[in-house]
N, C-alpha and C positions, 0 to 999 in steps of 0.2 A: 504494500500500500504506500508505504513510503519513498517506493519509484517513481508509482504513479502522481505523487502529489508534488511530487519534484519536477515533474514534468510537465504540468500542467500551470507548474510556478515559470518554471524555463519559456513554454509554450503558449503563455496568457495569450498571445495574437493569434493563435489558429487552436488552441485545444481549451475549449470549458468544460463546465462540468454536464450541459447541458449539449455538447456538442454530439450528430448523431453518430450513432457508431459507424456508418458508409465514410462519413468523414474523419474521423477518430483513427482509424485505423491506418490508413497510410504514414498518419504524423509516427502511429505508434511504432510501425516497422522500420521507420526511417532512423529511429532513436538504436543506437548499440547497445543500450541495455537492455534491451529485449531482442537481441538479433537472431540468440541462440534460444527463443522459445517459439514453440509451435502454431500458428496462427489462431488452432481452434484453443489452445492452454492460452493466448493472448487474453483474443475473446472474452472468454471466461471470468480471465483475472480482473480486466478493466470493468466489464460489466459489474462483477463483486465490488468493484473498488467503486465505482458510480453508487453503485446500493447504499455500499457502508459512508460515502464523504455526503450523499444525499440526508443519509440519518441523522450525521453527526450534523450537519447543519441544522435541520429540523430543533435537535434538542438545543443548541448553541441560541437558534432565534426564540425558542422558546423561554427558556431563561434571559434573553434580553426581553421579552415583551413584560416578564414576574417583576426585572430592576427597573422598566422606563422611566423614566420620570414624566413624561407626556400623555401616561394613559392615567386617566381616574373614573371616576363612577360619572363625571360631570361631562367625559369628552366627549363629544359629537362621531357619530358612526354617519354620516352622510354630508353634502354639500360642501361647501367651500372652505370650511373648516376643515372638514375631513380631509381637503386637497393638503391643508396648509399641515394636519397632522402628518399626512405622507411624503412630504418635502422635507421636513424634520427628521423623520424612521429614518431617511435615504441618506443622510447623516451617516450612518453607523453602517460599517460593514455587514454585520448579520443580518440587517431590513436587503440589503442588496445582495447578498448573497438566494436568497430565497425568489432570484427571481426567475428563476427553474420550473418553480408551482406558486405564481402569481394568487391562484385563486384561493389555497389553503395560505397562504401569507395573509389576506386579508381576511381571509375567515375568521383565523387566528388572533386578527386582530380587534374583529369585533364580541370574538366570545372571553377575549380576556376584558374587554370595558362591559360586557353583559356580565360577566363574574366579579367584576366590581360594584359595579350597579347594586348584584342581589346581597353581596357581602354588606353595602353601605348601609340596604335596605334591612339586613337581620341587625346592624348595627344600632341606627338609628330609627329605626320604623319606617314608616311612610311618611319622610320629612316634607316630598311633596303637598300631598296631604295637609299637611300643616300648616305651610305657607300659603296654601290656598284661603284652610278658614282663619288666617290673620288676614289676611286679605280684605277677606269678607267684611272683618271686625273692622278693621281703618274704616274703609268704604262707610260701613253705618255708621261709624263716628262722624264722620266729613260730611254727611250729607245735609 
């Protein structure tokens, strides 16, 4: 695995992690350290290697989205805000590293402000709620 990652450090202009393997493969035979292995043992091992730097990214962005500092119970999962939250993520290597599976990235991102959201909500009740019937109360005062 440790070849692979070397070479794909060496190769950032022609090999990603998302690159297909029709493409992948020429870069990979051209490389001398793998000269002496068999094309279907290549195959194989890159594939594995895709699998495993796929995972270990997954859990890495994960763990970044538990430290952000930019997600709470109050951020916005839509609109312009939302844009302005994913300008901020693309900050950080592991927002842009996941951009392999776009869609579970922002999945990701919205079930961790939904799991804040219910945390805040067992924390403090339905603060909502709340503010709504102070609301109310001003309102009948002022009127």
């Amino acid at each position: 695995m440790i070849q692979f990652k070397q070479l794909l450090f060496e190769k950032k202009d022609d090999l990603t992690p998302v690159t297909p393997l029709k493409d992948a493969l020429p870069v990979l035979e051209q490389d001398l350290r793998f000269k002496n292995m068999a094309k279907e043992d290549l195959v194989d091992e890159y594939l594995s290697f895709l699998d495993e730097f796929k995972q270990e990214t997954l859990e890495n962005y994960e763990r970044f989205l538990k430290e952000c500092p930019y997600l709470s119970s109050i951020t916005p999962t839509e609109g312009e805000e939302y844009i302005e939250l994913l300008v901020k993520l693309n900050r950080d290597v592991r927002f842009r590293r996941m951009a392999f599976d776009e869609p579970t990235r922002d999945a990701m991102i919205r079930e961790r402000i939904e799991y804040l959201k219910a945390e805040n909500k067992k924390k403090y009740g339905d603060a909502e709620g709340v503010f709504e019937a102070e609301e109310e109360e001003v309102d009948e005062k002022f009127k």
